[in-house]
KEGU-257392 format. One line per field, with one value per residue (C-alpha): chain; x, y, z; residue in one letter. Coordinates in Angstrom, 3 decimals. Last residue first. Layout:
BEGIN
chain c(A,...)
east c(X,...)
north c(Y,...)
up c(Z,...)
res c(A,...)
This chain:
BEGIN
chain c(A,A,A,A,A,A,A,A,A,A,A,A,A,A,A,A,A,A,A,A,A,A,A,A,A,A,A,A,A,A,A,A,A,A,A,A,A,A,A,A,A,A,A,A,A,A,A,A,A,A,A,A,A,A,A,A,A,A,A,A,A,A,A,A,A,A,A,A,A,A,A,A,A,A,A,A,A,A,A,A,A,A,A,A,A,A,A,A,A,A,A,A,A,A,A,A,A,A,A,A,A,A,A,A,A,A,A,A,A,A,A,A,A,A,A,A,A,A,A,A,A,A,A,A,A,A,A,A,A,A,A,A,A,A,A,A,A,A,A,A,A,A,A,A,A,A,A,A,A,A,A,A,A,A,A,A,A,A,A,A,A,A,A,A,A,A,A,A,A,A,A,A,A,A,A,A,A,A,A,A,A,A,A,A,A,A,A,A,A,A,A,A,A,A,A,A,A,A,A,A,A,A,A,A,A,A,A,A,A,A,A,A,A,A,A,A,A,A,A,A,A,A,A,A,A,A,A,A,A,A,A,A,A,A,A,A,A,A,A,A,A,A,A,A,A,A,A,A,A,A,A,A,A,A,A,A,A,A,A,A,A,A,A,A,A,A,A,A,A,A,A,A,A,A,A,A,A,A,A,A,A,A,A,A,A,A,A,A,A,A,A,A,A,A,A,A,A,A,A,A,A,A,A,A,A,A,A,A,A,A,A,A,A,A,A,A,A,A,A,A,A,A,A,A,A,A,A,A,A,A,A,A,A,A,A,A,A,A,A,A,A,A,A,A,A,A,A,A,A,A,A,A,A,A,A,A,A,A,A,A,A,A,A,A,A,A,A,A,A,A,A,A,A,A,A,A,A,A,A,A,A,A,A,A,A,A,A,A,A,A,A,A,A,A,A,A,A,A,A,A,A,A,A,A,A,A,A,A,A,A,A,A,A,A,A,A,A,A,A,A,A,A,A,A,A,A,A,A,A,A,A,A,A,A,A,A,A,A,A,A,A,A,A,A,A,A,A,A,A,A,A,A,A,A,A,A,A,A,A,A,A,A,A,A,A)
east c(4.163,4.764,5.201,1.096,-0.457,-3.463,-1.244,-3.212,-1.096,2.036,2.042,3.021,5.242,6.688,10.047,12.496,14.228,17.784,19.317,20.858,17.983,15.921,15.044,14.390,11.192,9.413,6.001,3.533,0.234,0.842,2.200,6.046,6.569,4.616,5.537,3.791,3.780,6.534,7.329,9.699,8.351,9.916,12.981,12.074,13.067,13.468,15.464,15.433,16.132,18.503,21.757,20.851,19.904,18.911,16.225,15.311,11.389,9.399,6.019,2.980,0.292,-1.629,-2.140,0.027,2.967,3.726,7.093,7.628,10.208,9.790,13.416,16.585,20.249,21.535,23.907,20.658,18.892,19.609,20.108,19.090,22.075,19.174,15.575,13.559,10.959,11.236,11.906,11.563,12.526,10.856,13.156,12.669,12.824,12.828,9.391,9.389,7.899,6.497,7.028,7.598,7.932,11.456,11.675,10.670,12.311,16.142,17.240,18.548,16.626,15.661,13.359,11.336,7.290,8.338,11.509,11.212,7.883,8.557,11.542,9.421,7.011,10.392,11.363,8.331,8.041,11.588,10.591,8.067,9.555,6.803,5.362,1.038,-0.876,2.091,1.576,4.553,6.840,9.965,8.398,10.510,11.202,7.318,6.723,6.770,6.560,3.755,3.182,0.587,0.853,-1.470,-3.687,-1.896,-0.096,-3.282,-2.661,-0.060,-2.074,-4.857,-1.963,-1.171,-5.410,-5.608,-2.239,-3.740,-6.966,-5.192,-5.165,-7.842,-6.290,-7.899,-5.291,-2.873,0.317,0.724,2.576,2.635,0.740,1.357,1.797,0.265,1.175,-1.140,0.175,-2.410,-2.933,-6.776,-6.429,-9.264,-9.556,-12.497,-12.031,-8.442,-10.310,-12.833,-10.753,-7.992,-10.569,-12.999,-9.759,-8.437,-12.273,-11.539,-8.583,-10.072,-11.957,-8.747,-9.162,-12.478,-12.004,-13.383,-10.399,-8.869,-10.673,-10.055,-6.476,-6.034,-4.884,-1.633,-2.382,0.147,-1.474,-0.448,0.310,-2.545,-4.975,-7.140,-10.957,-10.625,-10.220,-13.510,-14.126,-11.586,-12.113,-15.927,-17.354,-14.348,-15.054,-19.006,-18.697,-19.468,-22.176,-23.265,-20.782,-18.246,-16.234,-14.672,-12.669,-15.685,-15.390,-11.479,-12.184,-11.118,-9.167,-7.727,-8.433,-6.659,-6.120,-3.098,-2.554,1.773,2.274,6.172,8.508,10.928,15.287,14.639,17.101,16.394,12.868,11.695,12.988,11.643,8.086,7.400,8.803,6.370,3.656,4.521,4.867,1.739,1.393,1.578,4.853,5.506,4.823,7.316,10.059,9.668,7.606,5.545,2.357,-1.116,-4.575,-7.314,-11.260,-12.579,-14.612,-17.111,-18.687,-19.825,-23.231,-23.393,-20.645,-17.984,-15.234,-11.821,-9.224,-7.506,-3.665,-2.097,2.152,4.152,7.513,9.555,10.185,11.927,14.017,12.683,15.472,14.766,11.610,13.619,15.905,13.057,11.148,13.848,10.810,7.192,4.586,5.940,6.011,1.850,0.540,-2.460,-0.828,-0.817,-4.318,-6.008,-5.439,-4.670,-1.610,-1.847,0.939,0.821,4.052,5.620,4.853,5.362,2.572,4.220,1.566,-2.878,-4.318,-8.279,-10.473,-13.891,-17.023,-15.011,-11.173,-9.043,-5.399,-2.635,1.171,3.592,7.326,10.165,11.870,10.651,8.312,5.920,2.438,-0.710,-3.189,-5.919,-9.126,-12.088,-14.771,-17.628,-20.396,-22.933,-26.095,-27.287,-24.316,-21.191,-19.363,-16.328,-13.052,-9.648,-5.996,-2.544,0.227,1.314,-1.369,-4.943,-8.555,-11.873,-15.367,-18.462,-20.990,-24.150,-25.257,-22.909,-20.003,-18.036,-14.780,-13.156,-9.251,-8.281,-5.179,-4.493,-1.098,2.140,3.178,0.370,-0.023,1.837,0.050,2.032,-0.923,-4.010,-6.720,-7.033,-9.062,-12.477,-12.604,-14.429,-15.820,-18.276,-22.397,-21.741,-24.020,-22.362,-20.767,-22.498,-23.261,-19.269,-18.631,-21.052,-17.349,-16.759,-14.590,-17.436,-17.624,-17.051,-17.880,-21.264,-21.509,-25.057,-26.874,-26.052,-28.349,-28.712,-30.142,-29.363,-26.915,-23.470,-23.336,-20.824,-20.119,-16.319,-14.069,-10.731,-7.598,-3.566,-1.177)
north c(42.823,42.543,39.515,38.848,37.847,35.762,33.187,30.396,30.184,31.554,35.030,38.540,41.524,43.642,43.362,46.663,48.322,49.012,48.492,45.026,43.407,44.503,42.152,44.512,44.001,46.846,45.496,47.676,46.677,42.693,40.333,41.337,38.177,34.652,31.024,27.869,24.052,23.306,19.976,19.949,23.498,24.119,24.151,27.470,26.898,29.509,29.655,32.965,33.279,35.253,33.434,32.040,34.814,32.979,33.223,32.053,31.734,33.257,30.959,30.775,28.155,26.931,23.562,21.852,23.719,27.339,29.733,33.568,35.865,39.135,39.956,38.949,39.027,42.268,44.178,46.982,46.659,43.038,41.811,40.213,40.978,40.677,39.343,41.568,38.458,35.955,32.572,31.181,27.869,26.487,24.075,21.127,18.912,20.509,22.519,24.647,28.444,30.710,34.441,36.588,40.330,41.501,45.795,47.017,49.596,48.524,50.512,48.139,50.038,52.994,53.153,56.018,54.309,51.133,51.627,55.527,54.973,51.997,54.226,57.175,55.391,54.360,58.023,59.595,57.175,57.720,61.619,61.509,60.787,62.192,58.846,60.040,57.694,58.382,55.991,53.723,56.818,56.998,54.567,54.430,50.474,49.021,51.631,49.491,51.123,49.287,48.861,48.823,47.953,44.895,44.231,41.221,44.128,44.509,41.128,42.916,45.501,43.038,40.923,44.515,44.595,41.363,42.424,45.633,44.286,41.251,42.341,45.674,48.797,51.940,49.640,52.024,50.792,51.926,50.125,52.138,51.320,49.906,53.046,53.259,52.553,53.148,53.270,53.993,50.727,51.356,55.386,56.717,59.118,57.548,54.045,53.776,55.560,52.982,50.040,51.136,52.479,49.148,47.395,48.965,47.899,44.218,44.298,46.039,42.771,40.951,43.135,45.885,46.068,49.556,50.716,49.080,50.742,54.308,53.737,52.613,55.454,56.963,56.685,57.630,58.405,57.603,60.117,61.707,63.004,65.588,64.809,63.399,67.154,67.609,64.140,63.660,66.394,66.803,63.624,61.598,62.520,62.015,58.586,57.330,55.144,51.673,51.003,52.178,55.053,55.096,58.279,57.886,54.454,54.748,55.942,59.661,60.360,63.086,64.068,64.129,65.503,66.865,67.441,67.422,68.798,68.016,69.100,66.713,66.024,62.064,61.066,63.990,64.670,61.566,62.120,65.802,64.271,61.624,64.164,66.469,63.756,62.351,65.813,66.857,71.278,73.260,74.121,74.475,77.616,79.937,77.259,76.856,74.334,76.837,77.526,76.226,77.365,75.463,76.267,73.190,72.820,70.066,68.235,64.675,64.482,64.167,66.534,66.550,68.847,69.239,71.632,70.698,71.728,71.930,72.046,72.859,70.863,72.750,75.622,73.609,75.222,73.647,73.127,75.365,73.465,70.200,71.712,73.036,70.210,67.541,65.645,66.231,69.078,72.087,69.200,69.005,65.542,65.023,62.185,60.509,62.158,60.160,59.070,61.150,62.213,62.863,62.458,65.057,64.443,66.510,69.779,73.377,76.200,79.228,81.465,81.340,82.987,83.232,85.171,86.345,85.406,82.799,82.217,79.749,80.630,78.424,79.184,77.407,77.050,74.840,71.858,69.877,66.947,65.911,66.418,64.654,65.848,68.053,67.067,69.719,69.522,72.376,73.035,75.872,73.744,73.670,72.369,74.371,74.356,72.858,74.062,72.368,73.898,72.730,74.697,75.819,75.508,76.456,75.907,77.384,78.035,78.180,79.218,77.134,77.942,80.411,79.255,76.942,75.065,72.130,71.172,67.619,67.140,63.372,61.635,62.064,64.928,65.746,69.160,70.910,74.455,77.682,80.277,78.594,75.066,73.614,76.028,74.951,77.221,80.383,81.294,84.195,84.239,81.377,78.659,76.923,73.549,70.355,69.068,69.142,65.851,63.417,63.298,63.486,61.087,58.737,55.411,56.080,53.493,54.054,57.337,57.494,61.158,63.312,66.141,68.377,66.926,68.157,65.298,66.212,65.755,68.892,69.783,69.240,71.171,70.331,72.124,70.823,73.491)
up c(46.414,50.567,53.297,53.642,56.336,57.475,60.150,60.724,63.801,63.300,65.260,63.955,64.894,62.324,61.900,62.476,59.712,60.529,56.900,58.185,59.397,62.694,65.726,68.843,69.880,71.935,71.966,74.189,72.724,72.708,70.435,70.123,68.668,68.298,68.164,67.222,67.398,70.271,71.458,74.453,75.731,78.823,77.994,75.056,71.672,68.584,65.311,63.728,59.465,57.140,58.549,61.837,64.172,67.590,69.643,73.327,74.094,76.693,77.110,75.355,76.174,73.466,74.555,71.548,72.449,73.112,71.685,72.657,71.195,72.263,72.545,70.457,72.492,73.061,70.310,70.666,66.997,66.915,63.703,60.772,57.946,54.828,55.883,53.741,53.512,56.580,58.193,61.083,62.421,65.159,67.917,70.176,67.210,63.851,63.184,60.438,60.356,57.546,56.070,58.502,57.586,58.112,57.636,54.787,52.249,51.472,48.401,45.921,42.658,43.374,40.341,41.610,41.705,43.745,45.114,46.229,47.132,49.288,50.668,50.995,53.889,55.688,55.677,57.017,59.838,60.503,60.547,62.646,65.873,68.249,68.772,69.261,71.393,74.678,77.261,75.803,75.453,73.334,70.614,67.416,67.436,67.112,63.863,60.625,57.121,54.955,50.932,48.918,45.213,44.467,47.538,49.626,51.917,53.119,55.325,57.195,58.447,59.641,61.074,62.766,63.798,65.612,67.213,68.544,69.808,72.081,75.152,75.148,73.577,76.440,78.451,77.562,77.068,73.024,70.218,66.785,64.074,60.792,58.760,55.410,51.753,48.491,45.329,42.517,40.667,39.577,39.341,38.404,41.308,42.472,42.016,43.523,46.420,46.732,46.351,48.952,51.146,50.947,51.197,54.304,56.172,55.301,56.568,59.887,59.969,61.109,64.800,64.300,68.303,68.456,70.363,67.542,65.238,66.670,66.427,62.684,60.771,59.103,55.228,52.363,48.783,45.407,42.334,41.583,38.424,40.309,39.795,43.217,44.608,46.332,47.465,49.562,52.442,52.722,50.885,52.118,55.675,55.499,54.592,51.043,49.794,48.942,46.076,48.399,49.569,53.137,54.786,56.905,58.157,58.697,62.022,62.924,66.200,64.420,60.869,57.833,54.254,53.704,50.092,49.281,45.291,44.769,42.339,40.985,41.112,43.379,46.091,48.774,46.521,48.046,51.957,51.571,50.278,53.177,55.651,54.790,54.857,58.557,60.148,58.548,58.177,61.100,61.757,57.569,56.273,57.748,57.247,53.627,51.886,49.176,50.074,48.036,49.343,51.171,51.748,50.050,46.906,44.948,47.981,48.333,50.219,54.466,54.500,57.144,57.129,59.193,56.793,53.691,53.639,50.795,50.544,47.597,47.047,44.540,47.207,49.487,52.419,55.630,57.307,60.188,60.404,61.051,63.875,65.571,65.425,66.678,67.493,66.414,67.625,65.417,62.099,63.234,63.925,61.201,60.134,63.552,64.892,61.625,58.131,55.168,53.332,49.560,46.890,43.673,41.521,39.316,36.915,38.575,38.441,39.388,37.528,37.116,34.937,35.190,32.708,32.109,29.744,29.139,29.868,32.152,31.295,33.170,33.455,33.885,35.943,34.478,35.979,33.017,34.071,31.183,30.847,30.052,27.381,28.631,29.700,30.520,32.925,33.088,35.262,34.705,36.070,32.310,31.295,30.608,26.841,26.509,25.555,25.308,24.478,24.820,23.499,26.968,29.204,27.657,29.380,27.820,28.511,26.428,28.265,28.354,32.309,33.756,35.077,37.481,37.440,35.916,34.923,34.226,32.766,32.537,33.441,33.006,35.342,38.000,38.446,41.317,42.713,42.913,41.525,42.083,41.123,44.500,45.280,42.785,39.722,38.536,35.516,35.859,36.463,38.703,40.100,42.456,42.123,43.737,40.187,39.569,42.081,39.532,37.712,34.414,33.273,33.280,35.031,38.833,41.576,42.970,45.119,46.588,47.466,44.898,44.036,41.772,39.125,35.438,33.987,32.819,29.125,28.302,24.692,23.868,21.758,21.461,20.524,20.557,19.223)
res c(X,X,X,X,X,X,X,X,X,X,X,X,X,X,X,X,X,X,X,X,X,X,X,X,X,X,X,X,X,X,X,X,X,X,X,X,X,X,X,X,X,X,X,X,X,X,X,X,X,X,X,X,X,X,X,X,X,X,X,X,X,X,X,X,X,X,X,X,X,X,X,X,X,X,X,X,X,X,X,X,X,X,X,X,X,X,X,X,X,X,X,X,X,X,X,X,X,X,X,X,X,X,X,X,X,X,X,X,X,X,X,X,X,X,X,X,X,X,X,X,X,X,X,X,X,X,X,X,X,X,X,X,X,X,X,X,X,X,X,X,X,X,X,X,X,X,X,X,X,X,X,X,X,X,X,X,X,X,X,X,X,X,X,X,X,X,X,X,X,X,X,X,X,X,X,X,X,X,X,X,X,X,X,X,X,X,X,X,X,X,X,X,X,X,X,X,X,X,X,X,X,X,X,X,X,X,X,X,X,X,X,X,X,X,X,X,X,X,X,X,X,X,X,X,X,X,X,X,X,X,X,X,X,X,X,X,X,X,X,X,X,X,X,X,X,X,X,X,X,X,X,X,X,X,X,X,X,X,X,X,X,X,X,X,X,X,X,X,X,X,X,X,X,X,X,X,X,X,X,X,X,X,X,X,X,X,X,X,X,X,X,X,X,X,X,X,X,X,X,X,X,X,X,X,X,X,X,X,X,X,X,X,X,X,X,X,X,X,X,X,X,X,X,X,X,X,X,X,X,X,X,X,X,X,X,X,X,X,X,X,X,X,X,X,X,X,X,X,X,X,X,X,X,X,X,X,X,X,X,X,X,X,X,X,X,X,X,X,X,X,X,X,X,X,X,X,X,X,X,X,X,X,X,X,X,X,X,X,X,X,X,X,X,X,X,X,X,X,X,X,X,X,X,X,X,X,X,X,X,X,X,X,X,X,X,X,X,X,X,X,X,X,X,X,X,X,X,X,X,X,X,X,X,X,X,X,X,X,X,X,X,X,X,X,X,X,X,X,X,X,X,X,X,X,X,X,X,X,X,X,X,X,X,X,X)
């Protein structure tokens, strides 16, 4: 048996009002807890939860001032006596996947047990109105919810808070995936975990933590502060060890027309989070957005902010799943096929973190151009068996000259690259596709993964890590 004793060093204060990138295991988070004459513990901490396999155990609670409190699961042990506040942090080595179900005893002046805890991977979901879209909202729902027979992947859902100081609780509880307690929970995340525990024998811990028609501003943490979002709904549980996170967001800031600074923006979160739980290479991958006809998008937003998109993909372990081909209705903000966005999210995870080895999980991402007489050549990463998704010759294609003036271009697959020329343009410079907010290209490679649309000129973009 493993025992520690540890005094606790939190500070006094009780308030928080900055966030500066973490440097103590114990996080700032706990001086926000009540006061508590008995030990208690923070919600994400109950019977059925999923604790992070291989990593650190961190458990922490309330209780009264200088009581010695203490934390054993299985032979591990740690105690530590509360600060003057009554927090308390403890650390526990990190644990190992077995397919077996735990227990937890939390004891001090009284005691906690908690049962059905499983070992695996925690991944949270957060973003805006396209995470946050409901598995009883989505296509083919009935059919999917009927399905939903998964009792090693646990589901938490964190309701809609904003705090102007980070928090230390939220109201949430832990349910088992089955079909009674998943019509409400994230489309987009429970697919996400059902396609990774299709290939991959481990329980599950899914957080959703999302908001609709949020900007990514308040999900933000930085050296200067953090937004009001994170400090309600991230904040609370980023003493968790984790897994990675999936992000569905971006909407707002193009109606905002953020455009190339919204890369900017998706580093501060990537940084920030990475920060706060830890977690310097945690995986990261989001959804590059989905078209949408509504003129709400001024010309040219979107595109500014997919090259944004694509330029993330520069940060170290990211990864993006491509939505142009899964649009049923233009006018419609919110593509009700959720499970392909699901899916291509889990196949970065599934390469990246599972050892899938050979699993296809992007779709073509350009990668640069050559000019041969009348013609461009393109080439691109994931560019195995390109295709066209319909047997019909390659859309979206468009090719300008020196004056900048696009015009519909004719493409060809050649091998694993696109050659492009237009008539009218006898000495082209550049070409673009699917650049504007309704793109429907239909240029896929051979797994079916459609390319994300870019442009060549000074293009900022990355082609994946």
């Amino acid at each position: 048996m493993q025992e520690r004793s540890e005094a606790s060093n939190l500070p006094a204060g009780k308030t928080f009002v900055r966030l500066p990138i973490m440097k103590t295991l114990i996080s700032a988070l706990l001086l926000t807890l009540p006061l508590s004459a008995t030990v208690s513990l923070p919600s994400i901490f109950a019977d059925g939860m999923v604790i992070q396999r291989d990593a650190p155990l961190r458990v922490w609670g309330s209780a009264s001032p200088q009581e010695k409190v203490t934390v054993t699961f299985g032979s591990d042990k740690a105690s530590v006596v509360t600060n003057a506040e009554g927090a308390w942090l403890v650390e526990l080595p990190s644990q190992k996947a077995d397919g077996q179900s735990h227990q937890m005893t939390i004891s001090g002046d009284n005691t906690i047990s908690l049962s059905d805890l499983l070992i695996g991977d925690l991944w949270i979901g957060s973003g805006q109105s396209n995470m946050e879209w409901s598995l009883s909202q989505s296509e083919r729902k009935d059919e999917f919810i009927k399905a939903a027979n998964h009792p090693n992947i646990r589901l938490f859902h964190i309701p809609k808070v904003q705090k102007p100081t980070p928090q230390a609780d939220v109201e949430a509880t832990w349910k088992a995936c089955l079909s009674e307690n998943v019509p409400n929970f994230s489309a987009v995340l429970y697919h996400f975990g059902k396609s990774i525990q299709e290939k991959v024998d481990l329980p599950l811990g899914l957080i959703n933590s999302s908001w609709g028609g949020s900007p990514i501003e308040p999900w933000t943490i930085t050296s200067a502060g953090s937004g009001q979002m994170y400090n309600g709904m991230i904040a609370p549980i980023t003493n968790l060890s984790i897994k990675g996170v999936i992000w569905y967001q971006g909407e707002t800031n193009v109606i905002q027309k953020n455009g190339l600074k919204y890369a900017d923006k998706m580093k501060d979160l990537i940084e920030g989070w990475r920060s706060s739980f830890r977690n310097p290479s945690m995986p990261f991958y989001y959804v590059q957005l989905a078209p949408w006809g509504n003129p709400r998008y001024e010309d040219g937003q979107l595109p500014a902010v997919w090259e944004a998109q694509v330029a993330t993909l520069k940060i170290p372990n990211t990864g993006m799943a491509v939505t142009t081909d899964i649009v049923h209705n233009i006018d419609d903000i919110h593509p009700r096929n959720k499970h392909d966005v699901g899916d291509r999210l889990a196949r970065w995870a599934l390469v990246k973190n599972y050892g899938l080895r050979g699993l296809p999980y992007s779709g073509p991402l350009y990668q640069s151009m050559k000019v041969k007489g009348e013609t461009i050549r393109l080439t691109f990463a994931h560019s195995q068996g390109l295709q066209s998704r319909d047997g019909k010759d390659l859309t979206e294609f468009q090719i300008s000259g020196a004056d900048g003036t696009f015009v519909s271009a004719q493409a060809k697959v050649d091998g694993e690259s696109v050659v492009v020329r237009s008539p009218e343009i006898k000495n082209p410079t550049h070409v673009r596709f699917g650049w504007h907010r309704s793109a429907n290209p239909n240029l896929i490679n051979a797994a079916g993964l459609p390319a994300s649309p870019f442009q060549t000129n000074q293009w900022t973009g990355s082609t994946g890590n």
